[in-house]
C-alpha positions as CSV (number, residue, x, y, z in Angstrom):
1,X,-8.8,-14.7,5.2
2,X,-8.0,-11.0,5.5
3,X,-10.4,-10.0,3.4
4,X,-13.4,-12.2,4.2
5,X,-12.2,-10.8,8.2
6,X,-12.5,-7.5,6.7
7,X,-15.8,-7.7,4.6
8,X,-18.0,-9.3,7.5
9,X,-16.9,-7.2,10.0
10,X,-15.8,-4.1,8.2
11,X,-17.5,-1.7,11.1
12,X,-15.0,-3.0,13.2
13,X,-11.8,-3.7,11.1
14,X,-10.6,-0.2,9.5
15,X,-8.3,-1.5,6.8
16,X,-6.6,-5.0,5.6
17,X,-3.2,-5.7,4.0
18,X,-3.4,-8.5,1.6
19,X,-0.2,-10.4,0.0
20,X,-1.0,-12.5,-3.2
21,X,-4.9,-12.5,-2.7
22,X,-8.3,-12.7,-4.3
23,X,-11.5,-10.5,-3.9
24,X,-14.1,-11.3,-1.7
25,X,-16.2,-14.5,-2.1
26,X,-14.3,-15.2,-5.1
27,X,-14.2,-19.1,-4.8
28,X,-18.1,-19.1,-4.2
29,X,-18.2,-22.3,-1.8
30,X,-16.2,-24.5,-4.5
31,X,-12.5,-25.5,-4.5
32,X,-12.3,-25.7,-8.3
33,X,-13.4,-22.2,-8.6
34,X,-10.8,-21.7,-5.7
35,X,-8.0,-23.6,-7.7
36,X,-8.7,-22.2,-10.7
37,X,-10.6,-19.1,-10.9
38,X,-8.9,-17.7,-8.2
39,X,-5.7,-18.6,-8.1
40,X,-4.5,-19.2,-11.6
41,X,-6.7,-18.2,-13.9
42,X,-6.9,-18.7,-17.8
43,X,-9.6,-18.3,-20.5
44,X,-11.9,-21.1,-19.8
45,X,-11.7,-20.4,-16.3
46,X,-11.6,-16.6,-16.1
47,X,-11.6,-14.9,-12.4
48,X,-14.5,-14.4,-10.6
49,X,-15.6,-11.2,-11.3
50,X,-15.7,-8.3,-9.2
51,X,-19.0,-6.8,-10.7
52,X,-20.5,-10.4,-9.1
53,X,-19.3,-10.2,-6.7
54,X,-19.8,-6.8,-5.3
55,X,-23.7,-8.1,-5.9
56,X,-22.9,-11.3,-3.9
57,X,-21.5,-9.1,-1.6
58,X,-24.3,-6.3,-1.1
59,X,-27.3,-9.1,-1.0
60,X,-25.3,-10.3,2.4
61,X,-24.9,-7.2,3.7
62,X,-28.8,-6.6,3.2
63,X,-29.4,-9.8,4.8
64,X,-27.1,-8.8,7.8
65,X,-24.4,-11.7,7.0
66,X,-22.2,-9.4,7.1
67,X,-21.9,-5.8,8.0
68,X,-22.7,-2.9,6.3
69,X,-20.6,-2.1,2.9
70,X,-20.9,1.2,3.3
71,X,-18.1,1.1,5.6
72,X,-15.5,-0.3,3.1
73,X,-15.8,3.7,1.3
74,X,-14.0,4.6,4.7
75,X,-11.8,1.8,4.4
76,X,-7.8,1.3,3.1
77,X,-6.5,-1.6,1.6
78,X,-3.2,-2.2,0.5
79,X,-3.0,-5.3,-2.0
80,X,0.6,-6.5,-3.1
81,X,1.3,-9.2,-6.0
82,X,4.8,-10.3,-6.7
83,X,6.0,-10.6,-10.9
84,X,7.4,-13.9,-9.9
85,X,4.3,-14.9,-8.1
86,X,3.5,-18.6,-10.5
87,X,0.9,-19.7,-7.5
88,X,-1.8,-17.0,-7.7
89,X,-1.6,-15.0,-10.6
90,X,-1.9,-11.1,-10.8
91,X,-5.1,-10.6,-12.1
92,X,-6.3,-12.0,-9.2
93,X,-5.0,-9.1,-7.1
94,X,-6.0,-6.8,-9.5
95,X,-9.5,-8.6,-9.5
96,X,-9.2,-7.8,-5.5
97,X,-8.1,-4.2,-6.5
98,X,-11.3,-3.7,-8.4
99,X,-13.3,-5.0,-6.0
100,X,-12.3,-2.8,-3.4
101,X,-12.7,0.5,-5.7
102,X,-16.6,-0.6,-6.6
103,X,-16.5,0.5,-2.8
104,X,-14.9,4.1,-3.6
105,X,-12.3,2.2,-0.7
106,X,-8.5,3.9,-1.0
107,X,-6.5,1.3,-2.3
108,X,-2.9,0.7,-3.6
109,X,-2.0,-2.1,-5.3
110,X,2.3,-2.9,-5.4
111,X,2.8,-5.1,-8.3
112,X,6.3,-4.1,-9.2
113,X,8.6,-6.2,-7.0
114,X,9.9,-9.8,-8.5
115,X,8.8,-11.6,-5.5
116,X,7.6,-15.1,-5.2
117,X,4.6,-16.2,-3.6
118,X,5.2,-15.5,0.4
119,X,5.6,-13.1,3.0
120,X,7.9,-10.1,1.7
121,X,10.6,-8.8,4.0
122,X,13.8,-6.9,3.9
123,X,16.0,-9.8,5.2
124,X,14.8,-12.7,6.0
125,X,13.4,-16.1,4.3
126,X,14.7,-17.3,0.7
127,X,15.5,-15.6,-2.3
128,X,13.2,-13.3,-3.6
129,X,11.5,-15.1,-6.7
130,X,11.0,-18.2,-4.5
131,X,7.9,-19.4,-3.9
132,X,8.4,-22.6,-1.4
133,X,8.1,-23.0,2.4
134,X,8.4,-21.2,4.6
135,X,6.8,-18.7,1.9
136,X,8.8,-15.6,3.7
137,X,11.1,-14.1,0.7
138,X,13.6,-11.7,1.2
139,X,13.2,-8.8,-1.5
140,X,14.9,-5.8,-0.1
141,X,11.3,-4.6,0.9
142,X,9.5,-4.3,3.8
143,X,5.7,-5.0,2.7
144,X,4.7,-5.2,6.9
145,X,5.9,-1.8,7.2
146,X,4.5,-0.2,4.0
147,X,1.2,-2.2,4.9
148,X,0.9,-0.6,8.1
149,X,2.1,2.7,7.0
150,X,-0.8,2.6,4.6
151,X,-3.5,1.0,6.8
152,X,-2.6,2.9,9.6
153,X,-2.1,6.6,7.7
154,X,0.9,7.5,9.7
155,X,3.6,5.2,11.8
156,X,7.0,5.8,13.9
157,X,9.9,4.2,12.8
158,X,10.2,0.2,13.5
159,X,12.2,-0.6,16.8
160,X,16.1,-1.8,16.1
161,X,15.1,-5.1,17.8
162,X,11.9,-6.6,19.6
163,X,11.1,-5.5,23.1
164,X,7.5,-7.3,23.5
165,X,6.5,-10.5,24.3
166,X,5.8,-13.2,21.8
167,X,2.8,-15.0,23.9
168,X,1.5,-18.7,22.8
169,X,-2.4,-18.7,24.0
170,X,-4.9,-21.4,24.0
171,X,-7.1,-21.3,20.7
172,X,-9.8,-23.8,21.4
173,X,-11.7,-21.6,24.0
174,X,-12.5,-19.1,21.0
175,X,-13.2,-22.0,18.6
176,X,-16.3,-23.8,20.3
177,X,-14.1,-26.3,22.6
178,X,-12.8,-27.6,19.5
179,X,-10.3,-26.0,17.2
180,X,-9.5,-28.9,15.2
181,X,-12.5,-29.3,14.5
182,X,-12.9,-26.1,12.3
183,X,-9.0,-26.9,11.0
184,X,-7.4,-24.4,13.4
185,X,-4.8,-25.1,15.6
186,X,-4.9,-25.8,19.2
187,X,-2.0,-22.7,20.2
188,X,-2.5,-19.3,18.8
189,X,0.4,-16.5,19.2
190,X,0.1,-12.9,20.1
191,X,3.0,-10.5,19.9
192,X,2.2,-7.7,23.0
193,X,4.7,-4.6,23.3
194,X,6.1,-3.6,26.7
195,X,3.9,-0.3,26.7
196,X,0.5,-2.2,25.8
197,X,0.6,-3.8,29.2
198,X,0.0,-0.5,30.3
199,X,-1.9,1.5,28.2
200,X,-4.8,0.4,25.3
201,X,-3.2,-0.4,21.8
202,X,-4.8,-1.3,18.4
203,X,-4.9,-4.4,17.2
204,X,-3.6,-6.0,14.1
205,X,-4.4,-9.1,12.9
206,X,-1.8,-10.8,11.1
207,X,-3.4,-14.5,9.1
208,X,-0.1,-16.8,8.0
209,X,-0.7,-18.5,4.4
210,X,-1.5,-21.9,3.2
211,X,1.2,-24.2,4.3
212,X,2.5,-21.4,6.7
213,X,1.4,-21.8,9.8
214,X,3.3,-23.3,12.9
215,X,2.6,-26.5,12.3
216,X,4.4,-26.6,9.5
217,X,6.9,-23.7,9.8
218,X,7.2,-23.0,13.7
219,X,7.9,-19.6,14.6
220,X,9.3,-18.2,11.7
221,X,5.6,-16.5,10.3
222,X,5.2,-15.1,13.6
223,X,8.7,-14.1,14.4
224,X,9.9,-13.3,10.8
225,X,7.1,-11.4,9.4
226,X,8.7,-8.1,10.1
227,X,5.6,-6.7,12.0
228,X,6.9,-7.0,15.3
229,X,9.3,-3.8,15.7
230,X,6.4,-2.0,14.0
231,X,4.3,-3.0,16.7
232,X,6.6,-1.6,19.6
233,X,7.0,1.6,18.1
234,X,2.9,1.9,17.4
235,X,1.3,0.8,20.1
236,X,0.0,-2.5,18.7
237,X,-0.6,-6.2,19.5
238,X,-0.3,-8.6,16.7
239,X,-2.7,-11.1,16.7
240,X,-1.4,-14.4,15.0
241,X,-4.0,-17.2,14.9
242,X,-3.3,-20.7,13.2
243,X,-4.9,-23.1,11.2
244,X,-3.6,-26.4,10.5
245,X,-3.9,-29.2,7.8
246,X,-7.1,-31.8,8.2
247,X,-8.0,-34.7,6.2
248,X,-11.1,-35.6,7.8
249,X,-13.9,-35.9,5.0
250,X,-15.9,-33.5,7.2
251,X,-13.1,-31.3,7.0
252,X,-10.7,-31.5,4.3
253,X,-7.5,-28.8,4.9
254,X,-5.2,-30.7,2.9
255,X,-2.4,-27.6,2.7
256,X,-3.3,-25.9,5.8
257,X,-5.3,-23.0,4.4
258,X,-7.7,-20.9,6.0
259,X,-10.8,-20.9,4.5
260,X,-11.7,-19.1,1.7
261,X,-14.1,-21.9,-0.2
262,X,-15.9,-23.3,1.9
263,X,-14.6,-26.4,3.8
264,X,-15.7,-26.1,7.3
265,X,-19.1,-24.5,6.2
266,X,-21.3,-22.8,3.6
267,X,-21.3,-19.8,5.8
268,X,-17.3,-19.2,6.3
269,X,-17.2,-16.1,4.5
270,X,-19.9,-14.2,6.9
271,X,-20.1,-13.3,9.9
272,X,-21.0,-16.9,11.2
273,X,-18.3,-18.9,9.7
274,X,-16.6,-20.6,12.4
275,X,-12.9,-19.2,11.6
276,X,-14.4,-16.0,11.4
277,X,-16.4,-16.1,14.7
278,X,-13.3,-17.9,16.8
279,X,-10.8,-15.0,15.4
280,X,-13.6,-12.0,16.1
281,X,-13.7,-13.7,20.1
282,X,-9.8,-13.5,20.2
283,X,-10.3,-9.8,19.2
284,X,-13.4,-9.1,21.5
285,X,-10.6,-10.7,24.2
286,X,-7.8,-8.3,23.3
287,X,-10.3,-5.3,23.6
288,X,-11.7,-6.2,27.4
């Protein structure tokens, strides 16, 4: 979801972080292609690939789905892929790698680590080459920190323990009246430092993975992640929106994914996908 955020609204969003992800638009609206393709490719079902969909991508822009991708050459992206990851495979980072660089974007991709697939942090979660809930790993490395050190181009040192505010905020007011209706859930978190109450911060937007958000795991994404101290020493405010699992046949979120193949619409990777919109009014709310 990071990317697709990233893509549509790249004149906004400066940068993206990505942990065990595919390019942009890789499932093309079909959850085989998602499955397979995209996740755990193999020669009959080869990824997606980025020469496609860097077409794909520019028709939209030219149509105004999305915004202009001349913005992604002024872009960072820092892409991660564990050696123990069995759920998405490498090549599909790498596949997001190459996408990127058809944009002349600066991007680094960290593919030496034996994590699992999940959140990678210095301390917390399960054993490194895990890859089970809560999907936070614990691999002597700080991928939040090196993210935003990256994204960013220069941070301060994380703070030895939280001083914010971890804030729970209604999510249905940005999603149409009706979060559960686009598979989100109906409480959203925000992490705010003590000195954004005061003065303007940046914002960081930080999506929780399939089976990972609190509806399934509580807190821990939100409080575990490791961006938080980051955040207090850099002026920013976390943004952590939720999705949950759906079975309805309108909506079909079986693992609590966001969307990145098409199950609330054929327009969720643009601009005017309903995930997309309901997170872009939670950021138009943090910038008032």
């Amino acid at each position: 979801m990071a990317v697709q955020l990233h893509v549509a609204h790249s004149a906004r969003v400066a940068g993206v972080g990505v942990i065990a992800g595919g390019p942009y638009y890789c499932a093309q609206g079909s959850l085989f292609t998602a499955l397979y393709n995209c996740m755990q490719p193999g020669t009959w079902t080869p990824v997606t690939a980025p020469a496609l969909l860097k077409s794909e991508t520019d028709a939209l822009a030219a149509a105004r789905a999305i915004d202009s991708t001349a913005n992604l050459a002024r872009s960072r992206a820092w892409l991660f892929t564990g050696s123990a990851d069995r759920t998405v495979y490498p090549a599909v980072v790498q596949a997001l790698r190459d996408f990127y660089a058809g944009y002349e974007a600066q991007v680094v991709l960290v593919a030496d680590k034996p994590a699992g697939h999940g959140m990678v942090t210095e301390r917390s979660g399960s054993a490194c080459d895990v890859s089970e809930p809560p999907f936070i790993v614990h691999c002597q490395y700080d991928a939040a920190g090196v993210l935003l050190a990256f994204v960013l181009g220069t941070v301060q040192p994380p703070a030895a323990k939280e001083n914010g505010r971890l804030l729970r905020f209604d999510q249905t007011r940005y999603a149409g009246g009706d979060a559960r209706g686009i598979a989100m859930d109906d409480a959203g978190f925000v992490y705010v430092p003590q000195r954004c109450a005061t003065e303007r911060c940046r914002i960081h937007v930080a999506f929780h993975g399939c089976r990972q958000g609190a509806a399934e795991i509580g807190e821990r994404f939100v409080r575990e992640a490791g961006y938080n101290r980051w955040a207090d020493t850099n002026g920013l405010i976390v943004l952590y929106p939720q999705v949950v699992k759906r079975y309805s046949p309108f909506v079909f979120n079986p693992r609590g994914c966001w969307d990145w193949w098409g199950y609330t619409s054929a327009t969720y990777h643009t601009k005017s996908g309903s995930q997309i919109r309901a997170v872009k009014a939670m950021l138009d709310r943090l910038a008032e």
